[in-house]
Phi, psi and omega in degrees: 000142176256142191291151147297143189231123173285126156239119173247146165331139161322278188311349179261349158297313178337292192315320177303307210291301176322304193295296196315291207278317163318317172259025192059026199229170200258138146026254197354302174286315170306311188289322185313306183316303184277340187281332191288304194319301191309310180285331182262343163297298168325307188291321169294318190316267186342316193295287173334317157303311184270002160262353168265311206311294202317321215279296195082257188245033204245164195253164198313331216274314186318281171321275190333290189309334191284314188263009166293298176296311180310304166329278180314318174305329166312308203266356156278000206259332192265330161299325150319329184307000000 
């Protein structure tokens, strides 16, 4: 992959650079690091959100039974195979 290049504001490179020399690791591996968190924190938030759309009104026992059938259905679809 070819890299990229990124610009941050000074003080939040400091911070990078400070976190980096602290965990013994460079700029680079620390910025890499907070950005895959950020992005997979965002990607659960987003996930969450749209599972409450999909649930609506349905109650704990409901949904379970709902991911029970799909479960089951899968798994006749993949023994079919």
């Amino acid at each position: 992959m070819t890299p990229k290049t990124i610009t941050l504001p000074a003080d939040l490179y400091q911070r990078v650079e400070q976190e980096a020399q602290s965990e013994g690791k460079t700029a680079d591996e620390v910025a890499i690091e907070a950005v895959k968190r950020e992005l997979a924190r965002r990607w659960l938030e987003r996930t969450r959100r749209e599972a409450e759309v999909r649930r609506g009104s349905m109650t704990d026992e409901e949904v379970e039974a709902a991911v029970d059938t799909a479960v089951q259905g899968w798994r006749r679809d993949q023994h079919g195979r």
